[in-house]
N, C-alpha and C positions, 0 to 999 in steps of 0.2 A: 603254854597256851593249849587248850582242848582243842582237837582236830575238827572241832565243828566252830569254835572259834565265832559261840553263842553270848560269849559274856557281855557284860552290859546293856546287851543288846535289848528292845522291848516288843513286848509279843503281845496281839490280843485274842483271847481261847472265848470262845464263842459253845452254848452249849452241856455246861457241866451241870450233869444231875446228880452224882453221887462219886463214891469210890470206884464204883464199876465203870465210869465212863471212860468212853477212850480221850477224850477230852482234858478229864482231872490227870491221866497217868503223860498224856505230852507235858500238859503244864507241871509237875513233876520233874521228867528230864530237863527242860529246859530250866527251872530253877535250880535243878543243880548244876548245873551248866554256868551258872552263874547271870541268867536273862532274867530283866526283867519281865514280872507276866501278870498282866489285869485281864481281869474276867468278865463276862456278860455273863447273865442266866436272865430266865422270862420274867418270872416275878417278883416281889417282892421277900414272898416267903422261903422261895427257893433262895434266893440272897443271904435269908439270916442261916440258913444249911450250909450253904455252900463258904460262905464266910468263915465257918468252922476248920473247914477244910483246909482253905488255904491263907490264913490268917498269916502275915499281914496282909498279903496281896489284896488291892482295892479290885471289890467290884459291885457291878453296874446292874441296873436293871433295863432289861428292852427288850419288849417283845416284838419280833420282828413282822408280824404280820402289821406294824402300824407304824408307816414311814417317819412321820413324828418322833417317833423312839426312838428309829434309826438314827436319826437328826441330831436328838439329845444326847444322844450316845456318841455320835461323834465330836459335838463340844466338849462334854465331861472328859475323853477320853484327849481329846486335844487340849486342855488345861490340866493336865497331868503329865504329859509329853510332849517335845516338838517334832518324834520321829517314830514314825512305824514300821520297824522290822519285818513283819509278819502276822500273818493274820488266817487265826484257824476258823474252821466253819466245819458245826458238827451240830446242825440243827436239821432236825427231819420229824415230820408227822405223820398217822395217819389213825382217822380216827375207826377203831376196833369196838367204837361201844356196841356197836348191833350187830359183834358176831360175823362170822363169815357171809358171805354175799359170792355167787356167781359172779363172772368180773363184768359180764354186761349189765348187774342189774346196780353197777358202782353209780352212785347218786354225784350229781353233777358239783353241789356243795362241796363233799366230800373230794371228790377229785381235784377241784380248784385249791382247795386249802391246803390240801399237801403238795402242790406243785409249787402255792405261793411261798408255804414255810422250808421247803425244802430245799428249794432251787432257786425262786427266784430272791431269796432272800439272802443268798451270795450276791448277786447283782446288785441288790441296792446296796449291803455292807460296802461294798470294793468301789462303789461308784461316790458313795459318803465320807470316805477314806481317801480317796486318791492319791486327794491335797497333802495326807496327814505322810503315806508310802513313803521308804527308802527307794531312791531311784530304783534298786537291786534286788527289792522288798520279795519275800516268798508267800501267797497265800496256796493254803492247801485245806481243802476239803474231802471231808467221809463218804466216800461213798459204798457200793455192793461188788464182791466179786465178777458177779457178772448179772445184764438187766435183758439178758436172753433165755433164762430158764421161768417158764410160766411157773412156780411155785404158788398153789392156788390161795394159800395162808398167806402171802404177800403181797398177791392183789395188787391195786395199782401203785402202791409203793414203788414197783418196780418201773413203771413209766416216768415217775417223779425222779429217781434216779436218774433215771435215761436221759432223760433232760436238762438236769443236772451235769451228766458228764458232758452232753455237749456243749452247756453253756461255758466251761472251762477253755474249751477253742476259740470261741468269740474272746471272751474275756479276755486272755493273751493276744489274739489279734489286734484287738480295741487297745487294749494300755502299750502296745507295741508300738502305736503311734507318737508318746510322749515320755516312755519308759522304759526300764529293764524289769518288772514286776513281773514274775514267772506264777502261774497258776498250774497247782497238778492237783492229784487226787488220789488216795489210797484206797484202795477197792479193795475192803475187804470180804474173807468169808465168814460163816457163821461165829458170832460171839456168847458170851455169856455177859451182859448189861442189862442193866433195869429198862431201857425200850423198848431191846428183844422178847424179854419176859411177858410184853403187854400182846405179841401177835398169839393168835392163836392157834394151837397145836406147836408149839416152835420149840419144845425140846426133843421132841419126836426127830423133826429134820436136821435139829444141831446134830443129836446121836448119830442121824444116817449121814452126815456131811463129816463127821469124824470117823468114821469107818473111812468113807471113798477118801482121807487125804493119806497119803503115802505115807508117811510116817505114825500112821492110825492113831495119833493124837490132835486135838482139835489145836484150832488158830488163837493165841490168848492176846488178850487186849494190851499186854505190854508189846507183843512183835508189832501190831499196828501203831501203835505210838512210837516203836524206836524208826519208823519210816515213815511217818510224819517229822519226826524231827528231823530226820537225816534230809528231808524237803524245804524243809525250814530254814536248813543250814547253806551258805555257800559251798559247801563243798556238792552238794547237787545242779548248781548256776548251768550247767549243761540239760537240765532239764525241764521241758516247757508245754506244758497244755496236753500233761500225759497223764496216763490212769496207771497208777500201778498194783498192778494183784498181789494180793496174799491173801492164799488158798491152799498152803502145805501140798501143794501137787495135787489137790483134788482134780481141778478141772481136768489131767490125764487119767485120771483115774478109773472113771465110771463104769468101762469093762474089766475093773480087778475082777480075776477069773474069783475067788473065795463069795465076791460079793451076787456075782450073777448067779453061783451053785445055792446060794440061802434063798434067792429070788425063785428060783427054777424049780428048790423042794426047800421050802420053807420048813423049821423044825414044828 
């Protein structure tokens, strides 16, 4: 038996855009793990891509901004299975067509719609699902190292976040009443994914967020996928409505004396 003791078990991965996704590399582990794993992506087209990937694994279409889909998504996925193990959520947007913006001149649309796809579309998944949860069920969700640094390229992404991790305390509160279904969160730091690619200026900060981590190599999207799994697994059952960082020890880092001497006399 594998020490995460994933086998048979069925998982639904929410969110997969490509090979870069940290989404595709959990569903990955846990199919070698021997888990069952169906997938959701937004549309259609993303489906016949995505279908390539992880063929045979059945997946779904639902874009979550439209409860409807939700809905559909939860029959389809419940005439497939009678039991949901776990349940990833790695959906986030924001829309960057018009370029950077000062954060107070963030358009009221735009702000709603990523707090809708980001955060609160955990809420509807896990309230769709309930019924479908292992009493013991793990959901885990993506989120940011941290939603305390203004980073002006990330704008209000970072409040969608914020809200996001708090909705993970409710969530556990709320299914506490009727369950043992633990919700956490990976908070990761800078990646290299096809999302990140769309912010602007954002290999600029990857580079300087790989300098400040301690071991001056960046955070790769396999370490956030093996602690998504390691969430997913009982062997975590001790952990509940918690964010866990990975950040390569950036966040102590900020006064590396080498990084403040570049800032002080730039070359």
């Amino acid at each position: 038996m594998s020490f995460l003791n994933l086998e048979n078990k069925n998982f639904l991965i929410t969110g997969v855009a490509n090979k870069k996704s940290v989404a595709f590399h959990i569903g990955e582990i846990l199919q070698e793990e021997g888990a069952n794993v169906l997938y959701s992506v937004r549309s259609e087209e993303r489906k016949k891509s995505v279908e390539k990937l992880v063929a045979p694994a059945p997946v779904y279409v639902c874009d979550v901004e439209h409860e409807e889909e939700i809905k559909n998504l939860q029959k389809e996925v419940s005439g497939e299975i009678d039991t949901l193990h776990g349940l990833v959520h790695s959906v986030a947007f924001a829309n960057y067509a018009e370029g950077l913006k000062p954060f107070h001149e963030t358009s009221k649309k735009d702000f709603l719609q990523s707090v809708d796809i980001t955060c609160y579309s955990l809420i509807r998944l896990t309230d769709a699902f309930k019924d479908l949860f292992d009493p013991k069920a793990s959901v885990v969700t993506v989120s940011i190292s941290t939603t305390r640094m203004a980073a002006e390229n990330y704008g209000y992404m970072a409040p969608a976040k914020a809200a996001l991790d708090s909705s993970l305390c409710f969530l556990a509160k709320s299914f506490s009443a009727f369950s043992k279904v633990r919700f956490n969160s990976v908070n990761a730091g800078l990646l290299k994914t096809s999302a990140s690619a769309g912010i602007p200026g954002y290999i600029d900060s990857y580079l300087h967020a790989e300098e400040l981590t301690l071991r001056k190599e960046a955070l790769t999207t396999q370490e956030v996928a093996n602690c998504a799994t390691f969430l997913l697994s009982e062997c975590s059952s001790g952990i509940n409505a918690q964010g866990i960082v990975l950040d390569a020890g950036m966040s102590v880092n900020y006064f590396d004396k080498d990084i403040v001497r570049k800032s002080q006399r730039p070359e």
